[in-house]
PASEBA-1860 file (N, C-alpha, C; in nm, 3 decimals):
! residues 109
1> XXXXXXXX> -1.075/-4.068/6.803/-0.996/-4.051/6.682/-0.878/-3.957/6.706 ~ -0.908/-3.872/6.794/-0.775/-3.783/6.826/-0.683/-3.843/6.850 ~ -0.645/-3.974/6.951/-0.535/-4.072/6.973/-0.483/-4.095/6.850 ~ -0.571/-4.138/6.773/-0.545/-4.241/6.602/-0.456/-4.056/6.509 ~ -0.521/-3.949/6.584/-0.431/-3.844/6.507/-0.283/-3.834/6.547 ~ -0.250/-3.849/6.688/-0.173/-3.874/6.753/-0.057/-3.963/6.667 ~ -0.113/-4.075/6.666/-0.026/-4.188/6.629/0.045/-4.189/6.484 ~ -0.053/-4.136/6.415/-0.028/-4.119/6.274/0.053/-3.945/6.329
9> XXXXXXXX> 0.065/-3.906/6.326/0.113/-3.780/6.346/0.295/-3.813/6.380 ~ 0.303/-3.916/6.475/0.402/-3.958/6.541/0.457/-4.082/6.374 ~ 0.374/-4.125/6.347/0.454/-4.202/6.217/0.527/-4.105/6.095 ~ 0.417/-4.005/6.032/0.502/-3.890/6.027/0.658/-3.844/6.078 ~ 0.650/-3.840/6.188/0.747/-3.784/6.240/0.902/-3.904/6.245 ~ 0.852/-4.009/6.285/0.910/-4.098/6.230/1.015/-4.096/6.042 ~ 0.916/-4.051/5.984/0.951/-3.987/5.855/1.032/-3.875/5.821 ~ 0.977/-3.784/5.842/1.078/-3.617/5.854/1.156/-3.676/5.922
17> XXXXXXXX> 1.237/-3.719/6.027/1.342/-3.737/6.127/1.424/-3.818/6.024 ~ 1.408/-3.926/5.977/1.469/-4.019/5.907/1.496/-3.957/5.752 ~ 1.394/-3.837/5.718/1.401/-3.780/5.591/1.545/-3.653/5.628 ~ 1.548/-3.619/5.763/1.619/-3.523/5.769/1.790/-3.597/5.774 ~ 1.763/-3.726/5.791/1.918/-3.789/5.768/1.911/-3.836/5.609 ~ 1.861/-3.911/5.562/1.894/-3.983/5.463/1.835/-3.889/5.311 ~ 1.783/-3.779/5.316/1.739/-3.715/5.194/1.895/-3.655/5.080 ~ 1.873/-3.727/5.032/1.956/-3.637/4.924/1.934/-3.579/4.818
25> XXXXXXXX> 1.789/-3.611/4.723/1.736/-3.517/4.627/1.629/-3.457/4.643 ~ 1.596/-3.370/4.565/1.520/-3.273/4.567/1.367/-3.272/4.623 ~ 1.320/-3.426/4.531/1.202/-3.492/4.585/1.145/-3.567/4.712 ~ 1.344/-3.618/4.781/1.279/-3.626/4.927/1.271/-3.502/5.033 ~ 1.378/-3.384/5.006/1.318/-3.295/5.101/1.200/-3.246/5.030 ~ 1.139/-3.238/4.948/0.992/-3.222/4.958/0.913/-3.326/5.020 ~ 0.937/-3.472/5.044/0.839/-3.558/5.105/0.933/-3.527/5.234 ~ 1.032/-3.472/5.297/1.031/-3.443/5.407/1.003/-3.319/5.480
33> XXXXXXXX> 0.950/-3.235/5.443/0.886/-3.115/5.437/0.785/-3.138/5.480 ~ 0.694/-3.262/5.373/0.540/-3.256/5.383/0.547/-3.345/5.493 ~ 0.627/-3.453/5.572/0.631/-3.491/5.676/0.618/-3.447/5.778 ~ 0.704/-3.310/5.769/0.713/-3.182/5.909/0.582/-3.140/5.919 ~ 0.474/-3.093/5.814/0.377/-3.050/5.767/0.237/-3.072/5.846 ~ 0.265/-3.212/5.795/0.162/-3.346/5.833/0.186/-3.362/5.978 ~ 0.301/-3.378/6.019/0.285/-3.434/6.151/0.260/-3.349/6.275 ~ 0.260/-3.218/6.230/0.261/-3.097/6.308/0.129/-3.035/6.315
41> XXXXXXXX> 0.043/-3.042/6.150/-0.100/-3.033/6.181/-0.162/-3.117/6.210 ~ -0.140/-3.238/6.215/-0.249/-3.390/6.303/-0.189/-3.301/6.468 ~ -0.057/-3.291/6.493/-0.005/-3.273/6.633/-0.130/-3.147/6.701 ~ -0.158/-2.990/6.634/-0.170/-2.906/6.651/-0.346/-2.977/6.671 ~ -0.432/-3.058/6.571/-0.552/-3.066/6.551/-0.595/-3.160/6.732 ~ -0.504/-3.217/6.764/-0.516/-3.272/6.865/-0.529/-3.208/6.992 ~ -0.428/-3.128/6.986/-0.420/-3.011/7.151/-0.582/-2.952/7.162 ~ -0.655/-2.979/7.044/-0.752/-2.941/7.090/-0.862/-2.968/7.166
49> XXXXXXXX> -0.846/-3.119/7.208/-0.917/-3.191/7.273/-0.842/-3.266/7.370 ~ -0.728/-3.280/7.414/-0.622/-3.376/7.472/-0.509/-3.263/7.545 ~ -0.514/-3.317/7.686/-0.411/-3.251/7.751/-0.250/-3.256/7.701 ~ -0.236/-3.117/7.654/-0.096/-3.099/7.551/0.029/-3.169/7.641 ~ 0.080/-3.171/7.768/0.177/-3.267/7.862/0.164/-3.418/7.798 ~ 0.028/-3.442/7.797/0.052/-3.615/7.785/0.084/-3.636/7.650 ~ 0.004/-3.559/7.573/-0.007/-3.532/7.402/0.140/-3.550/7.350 ~ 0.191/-3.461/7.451/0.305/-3.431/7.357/0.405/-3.546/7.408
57> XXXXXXXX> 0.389/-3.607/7.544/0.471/-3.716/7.571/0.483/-3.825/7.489 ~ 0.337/-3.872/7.499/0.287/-4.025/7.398/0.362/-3.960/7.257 ~ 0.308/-3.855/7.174/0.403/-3.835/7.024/0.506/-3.861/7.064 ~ 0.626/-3.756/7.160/0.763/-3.765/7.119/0.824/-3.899/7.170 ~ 0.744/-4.054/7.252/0.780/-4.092/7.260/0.760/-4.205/7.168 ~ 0.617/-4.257/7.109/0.623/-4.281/6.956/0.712/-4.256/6.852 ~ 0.760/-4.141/6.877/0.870/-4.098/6.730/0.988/-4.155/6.749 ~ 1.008/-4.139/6.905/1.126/-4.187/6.930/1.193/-4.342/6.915
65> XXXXXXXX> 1.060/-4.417/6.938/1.082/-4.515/6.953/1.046/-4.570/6.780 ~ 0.978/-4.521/6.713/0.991/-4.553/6.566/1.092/-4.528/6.533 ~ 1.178/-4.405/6.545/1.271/-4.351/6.478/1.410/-4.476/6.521 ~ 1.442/-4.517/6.629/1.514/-4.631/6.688/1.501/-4.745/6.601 ~ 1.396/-4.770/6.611/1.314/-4.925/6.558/1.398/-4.916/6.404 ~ 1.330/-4.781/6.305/1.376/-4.774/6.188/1.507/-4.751/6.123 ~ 1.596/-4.734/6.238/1.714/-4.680/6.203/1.776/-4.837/6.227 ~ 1.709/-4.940/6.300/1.800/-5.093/6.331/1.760/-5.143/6.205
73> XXXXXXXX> 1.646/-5.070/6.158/1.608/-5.188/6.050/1.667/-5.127/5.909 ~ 1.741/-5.044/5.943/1.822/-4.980/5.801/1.972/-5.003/5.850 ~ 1.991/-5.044/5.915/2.137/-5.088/5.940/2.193/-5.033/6.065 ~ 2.128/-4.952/6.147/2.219/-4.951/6.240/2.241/-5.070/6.334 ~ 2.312/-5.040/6.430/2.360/-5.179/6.521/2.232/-5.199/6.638 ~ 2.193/-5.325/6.626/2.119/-5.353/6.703/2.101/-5.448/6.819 ~ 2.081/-5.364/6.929/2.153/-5.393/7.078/2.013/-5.422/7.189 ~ 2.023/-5.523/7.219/1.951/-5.562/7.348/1.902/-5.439/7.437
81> XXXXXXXX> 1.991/-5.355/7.516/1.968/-5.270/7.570/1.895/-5.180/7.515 ~ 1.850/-5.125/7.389/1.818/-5.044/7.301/1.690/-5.105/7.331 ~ 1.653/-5.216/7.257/1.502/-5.276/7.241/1.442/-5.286/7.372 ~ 1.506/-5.328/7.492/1.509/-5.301/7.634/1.407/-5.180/7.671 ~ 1.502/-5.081/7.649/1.455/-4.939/7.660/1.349/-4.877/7.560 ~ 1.375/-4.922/7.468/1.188/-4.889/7.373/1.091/-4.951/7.443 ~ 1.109/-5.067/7.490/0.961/-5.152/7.540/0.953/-5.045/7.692 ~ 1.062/-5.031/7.749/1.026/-4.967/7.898/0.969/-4.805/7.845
89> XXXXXXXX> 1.009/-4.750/7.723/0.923/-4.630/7.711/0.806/-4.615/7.675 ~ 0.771/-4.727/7.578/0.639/-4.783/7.535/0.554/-4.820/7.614 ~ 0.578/-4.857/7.720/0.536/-4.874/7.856/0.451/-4.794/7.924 ~ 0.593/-4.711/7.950/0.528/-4.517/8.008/0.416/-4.472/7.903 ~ 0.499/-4.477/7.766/0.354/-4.361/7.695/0.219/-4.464/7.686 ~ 0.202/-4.580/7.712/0.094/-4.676/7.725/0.033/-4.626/7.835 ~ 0.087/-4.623/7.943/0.082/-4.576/8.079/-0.035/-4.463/8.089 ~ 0.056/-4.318/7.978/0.032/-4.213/8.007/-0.123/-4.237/7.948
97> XXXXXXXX> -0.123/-4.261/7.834/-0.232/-4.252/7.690/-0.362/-4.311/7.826 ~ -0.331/-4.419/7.907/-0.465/-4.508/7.947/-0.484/-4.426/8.062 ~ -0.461/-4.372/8.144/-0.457/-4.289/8.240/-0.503/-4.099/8.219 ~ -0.502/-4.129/8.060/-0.544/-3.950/8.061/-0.702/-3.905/7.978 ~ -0.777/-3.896/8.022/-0.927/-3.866/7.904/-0.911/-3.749/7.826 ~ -0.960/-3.736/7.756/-1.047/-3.624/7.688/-1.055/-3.552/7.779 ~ -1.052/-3.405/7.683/-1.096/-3.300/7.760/-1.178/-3.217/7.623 ~ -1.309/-3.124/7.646/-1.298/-3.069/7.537/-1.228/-2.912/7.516
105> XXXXX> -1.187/-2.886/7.400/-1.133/-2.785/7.362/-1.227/-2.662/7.368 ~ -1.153/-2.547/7.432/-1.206/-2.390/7.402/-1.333/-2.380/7.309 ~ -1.257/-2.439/7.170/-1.353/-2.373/7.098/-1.398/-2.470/7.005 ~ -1.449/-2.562/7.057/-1.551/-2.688/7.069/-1.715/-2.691/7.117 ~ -1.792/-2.663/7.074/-1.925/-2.703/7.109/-1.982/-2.870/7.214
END
């Protein structure tokens, strides 16, 4: 389930990023706030069991590649090379995620 925190953590982030361009009233920087919030305590609940290098690779490259994805599908210009390069990063953090186990945390029983 830590992965599944991961992922959702990274959709989040997906959110705040896109909240930090397009917010203009009051009520979305509060749902972009609680984005930063959310995606930072799923992020933080994770390091506790998952080597923080890969952790933090697979998120920032999830976000990244949501944040891309969502910005073509709100109008920006959308380019071969772009979708290109999401699948080759999606790749890597696939890569990383299947290649790294569990570990348990400090202060874990």
């Amino acid at each position: 389930m830590k992965w599944g925190n991961v992922f959702i953590a990274a959709i989040f982030e997906v959110g705040w990023v896109m909240g930090l361009k397009y917010a203009d009233s009051v009520l979305e920087w509060i749902a972009t706030i609680v984005c930063i919030i959310v995606s930072f305590y799923l992020l933080m609940k994770a390091t506790n069991v998952l080597p923080v290098g890969t952790l933090y690779a697979v998120f920032t490259g999830l976000g990244t590649a949501g944040t891309v994805i969502l910005g073509m599908v709100l109008g920006e210009p959308v380019q071969l090379v772009k979708l290109l390069l999401i699948m080759v990063l999606l790749c890597g953090v696939l890569g990383l995620k299947l290649t790294t186990g569990e570990q348990k945390g400090e202060g874990e029983s």
